[in-house]
C-alpha positions as a printed Julia matrix, in Angstrom:
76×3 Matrix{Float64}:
  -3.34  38.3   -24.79
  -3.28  37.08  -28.64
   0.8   37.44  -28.47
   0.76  34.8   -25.84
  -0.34  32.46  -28.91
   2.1   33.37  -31.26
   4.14  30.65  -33.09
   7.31  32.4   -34.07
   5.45  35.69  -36.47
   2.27  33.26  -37.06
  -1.15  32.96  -35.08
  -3.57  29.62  -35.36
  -7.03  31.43  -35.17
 -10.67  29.93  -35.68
 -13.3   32.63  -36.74
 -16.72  32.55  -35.87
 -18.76  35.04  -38.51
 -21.38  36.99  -38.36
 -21.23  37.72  -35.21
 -22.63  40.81  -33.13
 -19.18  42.48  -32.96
 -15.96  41.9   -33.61
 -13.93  40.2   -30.77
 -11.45  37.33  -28.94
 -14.35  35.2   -27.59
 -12.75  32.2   -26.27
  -8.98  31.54  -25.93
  -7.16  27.89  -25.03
  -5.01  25.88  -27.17
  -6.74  28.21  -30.36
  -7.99  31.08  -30.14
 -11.66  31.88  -31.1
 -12.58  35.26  -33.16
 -16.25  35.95  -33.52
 -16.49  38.69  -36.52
 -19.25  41.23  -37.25
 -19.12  40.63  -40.88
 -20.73  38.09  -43.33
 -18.12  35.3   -44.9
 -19.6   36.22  -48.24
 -17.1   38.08  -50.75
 -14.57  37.61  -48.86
 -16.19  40.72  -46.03
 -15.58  38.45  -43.31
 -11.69  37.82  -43.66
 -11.23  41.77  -44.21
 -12.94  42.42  -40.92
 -10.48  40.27  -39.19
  -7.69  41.35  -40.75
  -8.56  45.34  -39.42
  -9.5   43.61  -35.96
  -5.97  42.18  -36.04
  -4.15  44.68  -37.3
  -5.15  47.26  -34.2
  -4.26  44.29  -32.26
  -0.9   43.04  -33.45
   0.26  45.86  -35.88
   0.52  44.83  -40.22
  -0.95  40.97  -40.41
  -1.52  39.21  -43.1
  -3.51  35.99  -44.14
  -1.25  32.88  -44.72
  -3.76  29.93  -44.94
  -7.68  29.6   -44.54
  -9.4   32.18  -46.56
 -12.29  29.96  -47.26
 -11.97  27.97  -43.9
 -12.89  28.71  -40.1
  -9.41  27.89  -39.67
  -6.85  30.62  -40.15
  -3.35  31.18  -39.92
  -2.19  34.55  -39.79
   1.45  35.78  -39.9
   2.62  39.46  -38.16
   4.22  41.54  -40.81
   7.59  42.49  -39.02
């Protein structure tokens, strides 16, 4: 499901946090993550990094860490 929107290793996400759990809520061109987790000190972008990483396998943050807009990139 997220590996169908893989660009090469990289994934265009937008996060929706604090949210009631952690999940995919909405995929189409990008895919929306709602996150149980504050974006305050950084909790929010940790959360979706363990979501992702039972997901996809090692991930790591390329762009966005301040921004609903994410890129991630599959550690190989």
């Amino acid at each position: 499901m997220l590996r169908d929107h893989l660009i090469g290793r990289r994934l265009s996400i937008v996060v929706k946090p604090n949210a009631r759990k952690t999940e995919v809520i909405e995929e189409g061109d990008v895919v929306r993550i709602a996150v149980a987790a504050p974006p305050e000190d950084n909790k929010a972008n940790i959360e979706l990094l363990k979501f992702l990483k039972r997901e996809l396998g090692p991930v790591r943050l390329v762009s966005g860490a301040k921004s609903k807009r994410k890129i991630i990139e599959i550690i190989p």
